[in-house]
C-alpha distance (Angstrom), angle and dihedral (degrees) to the residues before:
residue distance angle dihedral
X1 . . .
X2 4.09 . .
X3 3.53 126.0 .
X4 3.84 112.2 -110.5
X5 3.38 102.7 149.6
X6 3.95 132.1 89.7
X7 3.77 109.6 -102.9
X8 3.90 104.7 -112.4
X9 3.94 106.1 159.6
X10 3.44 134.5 50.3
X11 3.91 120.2 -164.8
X12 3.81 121.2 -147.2
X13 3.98 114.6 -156.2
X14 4.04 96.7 -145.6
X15 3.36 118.2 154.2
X16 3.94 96.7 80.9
X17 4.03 105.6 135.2
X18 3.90 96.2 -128.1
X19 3.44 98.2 -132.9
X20 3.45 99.4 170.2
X21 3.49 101.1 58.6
X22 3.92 93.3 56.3
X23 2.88 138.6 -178.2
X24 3.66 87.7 22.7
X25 3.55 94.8 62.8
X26 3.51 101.0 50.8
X27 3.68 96.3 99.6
X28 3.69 100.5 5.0
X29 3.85 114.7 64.0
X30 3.59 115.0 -125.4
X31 3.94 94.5 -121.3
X32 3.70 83.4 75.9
X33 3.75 102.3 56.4
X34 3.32 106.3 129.6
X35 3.93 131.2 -118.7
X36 3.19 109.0 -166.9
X37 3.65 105.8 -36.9
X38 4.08 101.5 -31.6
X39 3.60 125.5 71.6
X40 3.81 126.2 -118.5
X41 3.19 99.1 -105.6
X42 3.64 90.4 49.6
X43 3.65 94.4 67.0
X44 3.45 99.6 41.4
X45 3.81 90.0 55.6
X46 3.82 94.0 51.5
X47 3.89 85.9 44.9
X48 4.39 86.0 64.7
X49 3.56 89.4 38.3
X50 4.14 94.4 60.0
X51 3.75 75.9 47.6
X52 3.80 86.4 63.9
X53 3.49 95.6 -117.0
X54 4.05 114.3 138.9
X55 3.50 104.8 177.2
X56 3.81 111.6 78.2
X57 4.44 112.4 -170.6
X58 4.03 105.4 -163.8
X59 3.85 104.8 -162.6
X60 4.22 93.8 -154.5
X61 3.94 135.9 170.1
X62 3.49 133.8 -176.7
X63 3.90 128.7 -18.5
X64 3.78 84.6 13.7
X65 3.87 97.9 115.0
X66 3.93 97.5 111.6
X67 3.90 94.2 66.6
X68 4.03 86.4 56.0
X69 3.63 84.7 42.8
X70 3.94 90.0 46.5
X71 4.24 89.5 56.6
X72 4.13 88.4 45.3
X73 3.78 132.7 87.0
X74 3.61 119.7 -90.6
X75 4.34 90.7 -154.3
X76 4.17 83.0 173.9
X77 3.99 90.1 53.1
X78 3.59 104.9 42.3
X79 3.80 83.4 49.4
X80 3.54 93.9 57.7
X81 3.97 94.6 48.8
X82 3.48 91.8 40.8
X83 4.27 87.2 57.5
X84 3.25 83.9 47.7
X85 3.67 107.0 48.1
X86 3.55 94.7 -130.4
X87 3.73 93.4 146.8
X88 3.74 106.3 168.1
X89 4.08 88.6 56.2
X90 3.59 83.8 56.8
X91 3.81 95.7 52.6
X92 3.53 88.8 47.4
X93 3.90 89.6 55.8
X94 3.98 93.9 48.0
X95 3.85 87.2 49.1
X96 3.86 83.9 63.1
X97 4.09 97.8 48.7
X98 3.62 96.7 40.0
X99 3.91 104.3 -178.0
X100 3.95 86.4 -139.1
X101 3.42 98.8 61.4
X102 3.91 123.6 74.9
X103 4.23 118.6 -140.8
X104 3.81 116.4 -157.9
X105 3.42 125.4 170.9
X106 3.85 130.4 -160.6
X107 3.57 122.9 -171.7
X108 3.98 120.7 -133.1
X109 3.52 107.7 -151.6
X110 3.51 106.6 -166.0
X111 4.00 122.8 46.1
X112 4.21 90.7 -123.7
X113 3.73 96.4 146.0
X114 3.90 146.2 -93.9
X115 4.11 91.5 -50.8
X116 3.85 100.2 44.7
X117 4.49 84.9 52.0
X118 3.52 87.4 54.4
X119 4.02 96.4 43.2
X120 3.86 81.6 50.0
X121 4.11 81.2 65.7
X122 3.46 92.6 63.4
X123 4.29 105.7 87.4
X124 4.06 75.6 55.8
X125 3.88 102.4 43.9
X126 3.49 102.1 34.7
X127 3.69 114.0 168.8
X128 3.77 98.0 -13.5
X129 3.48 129.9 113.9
X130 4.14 115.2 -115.8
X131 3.46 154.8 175.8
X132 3.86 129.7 -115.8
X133 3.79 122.9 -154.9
X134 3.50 122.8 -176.3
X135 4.01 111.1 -150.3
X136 3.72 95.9 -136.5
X137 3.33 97.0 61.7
X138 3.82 97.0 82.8
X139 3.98 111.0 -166.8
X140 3.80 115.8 -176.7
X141 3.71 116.7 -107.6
X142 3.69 98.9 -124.7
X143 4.07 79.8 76.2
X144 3.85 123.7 61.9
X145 3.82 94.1 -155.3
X146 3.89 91.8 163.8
X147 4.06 87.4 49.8
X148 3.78 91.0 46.6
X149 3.78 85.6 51.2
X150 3.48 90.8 50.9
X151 3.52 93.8 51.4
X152 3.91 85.7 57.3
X153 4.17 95.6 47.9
X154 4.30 85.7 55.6
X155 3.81 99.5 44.2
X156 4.12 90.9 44.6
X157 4.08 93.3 29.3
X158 4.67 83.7 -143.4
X159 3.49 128.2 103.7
X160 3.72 113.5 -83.9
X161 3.67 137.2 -146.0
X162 3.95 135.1 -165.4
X163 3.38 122.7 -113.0
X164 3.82 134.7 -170.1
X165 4.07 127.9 167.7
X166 3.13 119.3 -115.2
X167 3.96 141.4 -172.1
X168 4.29 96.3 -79.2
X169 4.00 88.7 -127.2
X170 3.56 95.2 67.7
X171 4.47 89.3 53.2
X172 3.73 78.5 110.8
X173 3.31 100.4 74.9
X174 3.74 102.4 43.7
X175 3.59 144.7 47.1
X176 4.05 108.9 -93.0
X177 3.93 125.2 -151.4
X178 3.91 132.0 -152.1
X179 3.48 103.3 -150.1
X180 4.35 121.4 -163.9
X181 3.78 99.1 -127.7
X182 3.86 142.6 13.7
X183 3.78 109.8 -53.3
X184 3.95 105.8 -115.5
X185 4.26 101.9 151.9
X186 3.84 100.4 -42.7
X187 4.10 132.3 9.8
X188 4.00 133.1 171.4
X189 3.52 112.6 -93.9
X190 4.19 109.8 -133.7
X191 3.64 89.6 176.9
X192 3.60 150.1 22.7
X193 3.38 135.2 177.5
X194 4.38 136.9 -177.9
X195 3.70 116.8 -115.9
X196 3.55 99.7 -34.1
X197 3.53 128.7 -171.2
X198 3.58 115.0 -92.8
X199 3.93 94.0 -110.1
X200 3.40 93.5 53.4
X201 4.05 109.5 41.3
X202 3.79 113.1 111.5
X203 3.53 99.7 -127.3
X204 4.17 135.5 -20.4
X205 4.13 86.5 -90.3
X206 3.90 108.8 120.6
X207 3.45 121.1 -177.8
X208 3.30 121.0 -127.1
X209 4.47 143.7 -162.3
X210 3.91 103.1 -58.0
X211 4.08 120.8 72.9
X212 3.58 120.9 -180.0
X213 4.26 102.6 -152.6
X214 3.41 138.0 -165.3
X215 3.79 114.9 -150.4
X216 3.67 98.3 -109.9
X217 3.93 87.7 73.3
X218 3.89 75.5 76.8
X219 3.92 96.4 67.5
X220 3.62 89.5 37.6
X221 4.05 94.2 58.1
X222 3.59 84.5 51.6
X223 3.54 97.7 69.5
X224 3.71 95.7 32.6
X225 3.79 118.9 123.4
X226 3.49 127.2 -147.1
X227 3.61 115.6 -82.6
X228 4.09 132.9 162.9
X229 3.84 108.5 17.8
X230 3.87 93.9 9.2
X231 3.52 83.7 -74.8
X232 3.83 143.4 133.8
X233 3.99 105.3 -108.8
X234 3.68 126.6 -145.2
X235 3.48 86.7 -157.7
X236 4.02 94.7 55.7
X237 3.82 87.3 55.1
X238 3.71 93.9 44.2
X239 4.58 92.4 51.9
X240 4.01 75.7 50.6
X241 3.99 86.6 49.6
X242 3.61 102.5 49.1
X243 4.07 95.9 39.6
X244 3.93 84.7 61.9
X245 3.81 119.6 32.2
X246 3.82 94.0 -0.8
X247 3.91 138.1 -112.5
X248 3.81 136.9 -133.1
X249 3.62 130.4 -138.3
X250 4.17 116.7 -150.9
X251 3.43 129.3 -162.2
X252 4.11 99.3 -148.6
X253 3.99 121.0 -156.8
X254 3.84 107.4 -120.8
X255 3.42 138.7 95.5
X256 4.37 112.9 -103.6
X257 3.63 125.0 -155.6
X258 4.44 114.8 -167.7
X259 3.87 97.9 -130.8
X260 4.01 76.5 177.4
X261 3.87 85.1 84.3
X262 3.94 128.3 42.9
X263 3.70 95.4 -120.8
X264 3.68 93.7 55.8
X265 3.68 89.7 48.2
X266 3.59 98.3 58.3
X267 3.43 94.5 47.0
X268 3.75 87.5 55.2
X269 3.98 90.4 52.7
X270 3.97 85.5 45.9
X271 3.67 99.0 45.8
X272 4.08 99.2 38.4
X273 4.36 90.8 44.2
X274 4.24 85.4 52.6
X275 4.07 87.7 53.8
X276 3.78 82.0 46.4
X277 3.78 103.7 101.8
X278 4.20 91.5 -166.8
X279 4.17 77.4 51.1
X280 3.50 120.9 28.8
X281 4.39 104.7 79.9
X282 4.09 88.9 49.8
X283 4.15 93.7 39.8
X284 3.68 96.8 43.2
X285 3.96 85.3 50.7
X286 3.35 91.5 48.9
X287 4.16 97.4 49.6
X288 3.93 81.1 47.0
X289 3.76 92.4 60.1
X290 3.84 89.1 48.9
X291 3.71 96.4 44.9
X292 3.95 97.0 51.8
């Protein structure tokens, strides 16, 4: 099935536990780590809004109430700054509750995996293409990856997914395409396969946060059994995908840090507070003093 459609929703898998980052995320979901001074989540909402998509589909579960929370009002707050003239806080705070933009929220209630959050999308989606952004997957601002994929999904009319090489040890902890031709910006996945050993990944091409999605992935999630981890893979439903209508793999421009893992979040706090004008002269001479 092609992709005709402009891309007007983008879905946002939330409800993961975070149990890596405990005991932070105990009560705090990880989607709302902070880098710098925004939460992940944040960012990768703004990121499908450049795209010029305004309706935002948070698939949540328990414990998740602060990212709702996050996209709501705060009457008391804005009351407070407005008092106290502190006008810029306040644009910051209308930047987050854009009237333009619609927030729904669907609740997954059981912890089946990355392919049954985004099936739970589907009452919401309906027959609509859309993208999928995973929060984690942090990719600098100065590049639109999800537009870039976008850009992909209407030249080819198929779902799209982005692609970045990586180091072949670490195939086991991502989703690995084959892809039908030297990569240049965009090639036709034949295969893909989750976390695969390094001896048997088809090529060094993981895929990474951002999914463009044609509806039928919907049907095909459906009838998906449970795969790695007792759970219902994206990536199962995507080999489905590109053996039928067909799937593309991108390589996006931009620089990606994992804020799945700790290391990769502190070098997103690192990195984004040096491009920090108000930060950079008193962080860089800080990291200087720890480096010597």
């Amino acid at each position: 099935m092609t992709i005709e459609k402009k891309i007007e929703t983008a879905v946002f898998p939330v409800a993961g536990l975070g149990t890596r980052f405990l005991p932070a995320t105990k009560a705090t979901p990880k989607e709302m780590l902070p880098v710098v001074d925004k939460p992940l989540i944040q960012y990768a909402v703004e990121e499908a809004a450049r795209a010029g998509i305004r309706r935002m589909v948070f698939v949540t579960g328990r414990n998740k109430r602060a990212i709702e929370d996050h996209f709501d009002r705060a009457y008391e707050l804005e009351s407070e700054l407005q008092k106290d003239g502190k006008t810029q806080l306040l644009r910051i705070l209308d930047d987050i509750t854009s009237s333009d933009i619609d927030f729904i929220f669907v609740r997954q209630p059981h912890a089946l995996g990355l392919g049954h959050a985004v099936l739970c999308a589907q009452p919401v989606v309906r027959e609509e293409p859309f993208a999928v952004l995973l929060a984690d997957d942090l990719i600098h601002p100065d590049h639109e990856a999800l537009s870039q994929l976008i850009s992909v999904a209407e030249q080819t009319q198929r779902s799209v997914l982005a692609v970045e090489e990586i180091d072949p040890k670490e195939s086991i902890r991502y989703g690995i395409v084959g892809i039908d031709e030297p990569m240049t910006s965009s090639a036709k996945i034949t295969s893909i396969v989750e976390k695969p050993a390094p001896k048997d990944a088809p090529s060094n091409l993981a895929v990474v946060g951002r999914y463009v999605l044609s509806h039928e992935i919907f049907d095909i999630l459906s009838r998906t059994k449970s795969g790695a981890g007792n759970e219902i893979q994206l990536t199962d439903a995507i080999a489905e995908l590109a053996s039928g209508s067909g799937v593309f793999a991108s390589r996006f421009h931009g620089e990606r840090y994992d804020c799945g893992e700790k290391l990769g979040y502190l070098k997103a706090n690192i990195d984004f507070g040096l491009r920090d004008d108000s930060l950079k002269k008193n962080l860089s001479a800080f990291l200087k003093t720890r480096c010597e």
